[in-house]
C-alpha positions in Angstrom: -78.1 6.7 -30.5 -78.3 9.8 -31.0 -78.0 12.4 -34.9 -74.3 11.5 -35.0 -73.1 8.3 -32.8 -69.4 10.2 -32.5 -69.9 13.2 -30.4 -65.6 13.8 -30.1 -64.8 16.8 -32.4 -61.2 18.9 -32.8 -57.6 18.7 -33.5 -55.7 16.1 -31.4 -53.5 18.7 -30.0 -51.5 19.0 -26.1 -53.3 19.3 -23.7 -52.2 22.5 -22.7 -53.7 23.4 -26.3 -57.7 21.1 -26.6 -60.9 22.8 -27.1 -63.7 20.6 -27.0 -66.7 21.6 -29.4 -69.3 19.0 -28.7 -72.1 19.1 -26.7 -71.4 18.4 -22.9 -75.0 18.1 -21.7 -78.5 17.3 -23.3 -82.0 17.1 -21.7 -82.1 16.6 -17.9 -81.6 13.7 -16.7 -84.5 11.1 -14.8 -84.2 9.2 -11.9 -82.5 6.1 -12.7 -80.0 7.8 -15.4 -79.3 10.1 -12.6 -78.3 7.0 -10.2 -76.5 5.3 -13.0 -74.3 7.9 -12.9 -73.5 8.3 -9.4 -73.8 5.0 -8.4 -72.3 2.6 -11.6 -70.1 4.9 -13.3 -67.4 5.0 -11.1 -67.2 1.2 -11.0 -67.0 1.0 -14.9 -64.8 4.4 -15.6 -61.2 4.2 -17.1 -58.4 4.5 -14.4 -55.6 6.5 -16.9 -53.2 5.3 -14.4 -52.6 1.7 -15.1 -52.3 -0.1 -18.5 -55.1 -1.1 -20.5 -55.3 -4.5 -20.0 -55.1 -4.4 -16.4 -58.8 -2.5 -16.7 -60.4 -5.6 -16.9 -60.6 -8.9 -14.6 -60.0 -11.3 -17.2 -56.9 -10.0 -18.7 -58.3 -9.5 -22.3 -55.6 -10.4 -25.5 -57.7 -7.9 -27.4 -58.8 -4.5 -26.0 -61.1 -2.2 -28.1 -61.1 1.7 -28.2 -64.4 3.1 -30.0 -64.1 6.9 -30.0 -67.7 8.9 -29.5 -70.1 6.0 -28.3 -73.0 8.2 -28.8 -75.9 6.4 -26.6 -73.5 3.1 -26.1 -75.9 0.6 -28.0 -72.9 -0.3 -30.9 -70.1 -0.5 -28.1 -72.8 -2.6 -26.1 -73.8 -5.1 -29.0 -69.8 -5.7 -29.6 -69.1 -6.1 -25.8 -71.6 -8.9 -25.3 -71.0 -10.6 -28.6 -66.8 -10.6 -27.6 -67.0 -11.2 -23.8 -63.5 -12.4 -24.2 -61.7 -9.1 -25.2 -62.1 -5.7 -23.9 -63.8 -2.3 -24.9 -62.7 1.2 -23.8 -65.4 4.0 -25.1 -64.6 7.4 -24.9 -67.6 9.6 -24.8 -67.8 13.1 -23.2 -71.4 14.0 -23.9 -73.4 12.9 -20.4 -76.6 11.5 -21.3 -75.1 9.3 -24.1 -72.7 8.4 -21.3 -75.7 7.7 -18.8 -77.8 5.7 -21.1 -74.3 3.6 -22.0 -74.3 2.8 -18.2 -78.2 1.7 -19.1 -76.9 -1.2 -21.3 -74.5 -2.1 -19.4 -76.8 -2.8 -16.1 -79.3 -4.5 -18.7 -76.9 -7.0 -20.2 -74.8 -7.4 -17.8 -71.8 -6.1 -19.6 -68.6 -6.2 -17.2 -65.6 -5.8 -20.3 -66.0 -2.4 -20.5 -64.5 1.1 -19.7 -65.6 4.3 -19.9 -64.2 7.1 -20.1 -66.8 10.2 -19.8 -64.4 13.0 -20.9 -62.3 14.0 -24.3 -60.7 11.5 -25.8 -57.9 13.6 -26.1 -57.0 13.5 -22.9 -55.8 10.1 -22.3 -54.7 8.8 -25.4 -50.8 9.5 -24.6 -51.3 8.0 -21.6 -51.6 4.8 -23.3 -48.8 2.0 -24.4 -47.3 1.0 -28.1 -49.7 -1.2 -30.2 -52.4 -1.6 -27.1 -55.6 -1.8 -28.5 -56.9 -4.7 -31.5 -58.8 -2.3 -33.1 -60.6 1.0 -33.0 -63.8 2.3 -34.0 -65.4 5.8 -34.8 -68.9 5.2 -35.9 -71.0 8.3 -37.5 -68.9 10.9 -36.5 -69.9 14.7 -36.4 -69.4 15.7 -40.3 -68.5 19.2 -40.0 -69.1 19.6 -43.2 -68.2 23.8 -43.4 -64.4 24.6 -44.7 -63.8 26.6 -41.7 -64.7 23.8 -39.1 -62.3 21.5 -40.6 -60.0 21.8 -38.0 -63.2 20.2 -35.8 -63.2 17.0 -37.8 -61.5 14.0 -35.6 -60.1 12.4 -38.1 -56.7 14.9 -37.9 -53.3 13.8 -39.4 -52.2 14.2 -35.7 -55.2 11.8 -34.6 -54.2 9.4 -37.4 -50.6 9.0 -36.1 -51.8 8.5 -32.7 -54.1 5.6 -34.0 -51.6 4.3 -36.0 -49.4 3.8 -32.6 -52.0 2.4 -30.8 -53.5 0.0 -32.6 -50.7 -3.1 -33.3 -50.2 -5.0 -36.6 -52.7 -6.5 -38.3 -55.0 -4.4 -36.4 -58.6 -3.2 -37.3 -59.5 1.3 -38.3 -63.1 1.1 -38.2 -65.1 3.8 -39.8 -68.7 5.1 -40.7 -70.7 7.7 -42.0 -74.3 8.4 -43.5 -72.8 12.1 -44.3 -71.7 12.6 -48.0 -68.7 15.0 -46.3 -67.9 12.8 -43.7 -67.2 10.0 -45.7 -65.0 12.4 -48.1 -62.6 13.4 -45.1 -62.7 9.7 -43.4 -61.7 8.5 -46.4 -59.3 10.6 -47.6 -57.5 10.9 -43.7 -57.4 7.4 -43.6 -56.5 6.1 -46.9 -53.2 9.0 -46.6 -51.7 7.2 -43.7 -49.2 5.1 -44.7 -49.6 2.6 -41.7 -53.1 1.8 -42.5 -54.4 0.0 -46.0 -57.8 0.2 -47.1 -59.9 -3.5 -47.2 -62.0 -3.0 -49.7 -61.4 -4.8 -52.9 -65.4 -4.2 -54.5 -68.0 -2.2 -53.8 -70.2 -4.1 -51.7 -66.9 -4.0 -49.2 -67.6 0.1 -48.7 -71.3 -0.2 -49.1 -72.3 -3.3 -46.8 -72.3 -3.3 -43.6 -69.8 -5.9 -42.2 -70.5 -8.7 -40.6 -69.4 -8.3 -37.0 -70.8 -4.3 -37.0 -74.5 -4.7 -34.8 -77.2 -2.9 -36.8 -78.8 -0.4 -34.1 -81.7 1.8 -34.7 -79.4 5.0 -35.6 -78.3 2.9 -38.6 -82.0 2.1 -39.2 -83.1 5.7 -39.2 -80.4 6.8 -41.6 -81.6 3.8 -44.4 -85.5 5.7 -43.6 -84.6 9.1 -44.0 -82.6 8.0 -47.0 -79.3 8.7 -45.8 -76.9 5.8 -47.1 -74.1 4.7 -44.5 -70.5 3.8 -46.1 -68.0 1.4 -43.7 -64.6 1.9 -44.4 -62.4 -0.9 -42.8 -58.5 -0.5 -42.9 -56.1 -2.8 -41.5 -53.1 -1.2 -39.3 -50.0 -2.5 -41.6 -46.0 -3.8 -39.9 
């Protein structure tokens, strides 16, 4: 992955209203990244048109969102460890899209979407109550007062979570930022649809269970940066 696994930044605002701030492009692309691209990407990206379970062949009872893949190799771990449910990964930076479309070639991976644009753009598109659960893992911090507005955790963004994931639904987030936890937390945790899991420490300060440790999360714990997860459970 690459610094921060969440490249989406910004207010959720109308459309008539986004500006994206995140990086669009990186380092050129080789050969087979290139071909991925033209050739396996439009076989695997999101059709905004239909509902999301009818993106997938098996008719999935749980769908996934995870906002900013980054280089794909979280959203790849939980696809092939759930090939029952679904995943949708929104991701507008290129070569993290690219080298998602890497995994998914090498393992095979057919429950996935993609969606290789701003989030923004198609999450009113989508039904009540949709998805199981959603993810944003090691978003951008932003940490400076006057790039708050940046931050994707928005009131506006929390209220369009809130309607899309259902009941008893998962709010997965993480950060190895000492901001970025602050105003995760603190977004989250106002929300009256969503309740915070944790009951001890260790709950915050573990990584759970089901979350694949990939070799972002391994470079953070070497360069002494110390990743908190903060599960909340989407509330009737």
């Amino acid at each position: 992955m690459g610094k921060h696994d969440s490249t989406f930044n910004g207010k959720c605002l109308m459309a008539s209203e986004q500006r994206f701030y995140g990086r669009r492009k990186g380092r050129p692309l080789g050969t087979t990244l290139q071909r991925l691209l033209t050739e396996t990407l439009p076989l695997f990206r999101l059709d905004p048109s239909i509902s999301v379970a009818q993106q997938f062949a098996h008719d999935p009872a749980d769908v996934f969102l995870e906002i900013g893949f980054g280089g794909g190799e979280h959203l790849a771990e939980l696809a092939l460890a759930r090939s029952d449910a679904g995943f949708i990964g929104a991701e507008p930076y290129i070569n993290g899209v690219a080298k998602m479309l890497r995994h998914i070639e090498e393992k095979g991976l057919r429950n996935i979407r993609l969606w290789d644009d701003d989030v923004r753009k198609i999450l009113p598109r989508f039904s009540n109550e949709c998805f199981a659960g959603a993810y944003i893992m090691f978003p951008d911090p932003w940490p400076k007062r006057r790039h708050a507005s940046r931050r994707i955790l928005s009131p506006s963004m929390m209220e369009t979570l809130a309607r899309l994931i259902r009941p008893q639904g998962m709010l997965m987030l993480a950060s190895d930022d000492p901001t970025a936890k602050c105003w995760l937390l603190q977004a989250a945790t106002s929300h009256p649809a969503f309740s915070w899991t944790a009951r001890r420490p260790d709950d915050w300060r573990n990584r759970p269970a089901h979350i694949p440790k990939t070799r972002y999360m391994c470079k953070a714990h070497k360069e002494a940066r110390t990743p908190c997860w903060f599960s909340f459970e989407r509330i009737a």
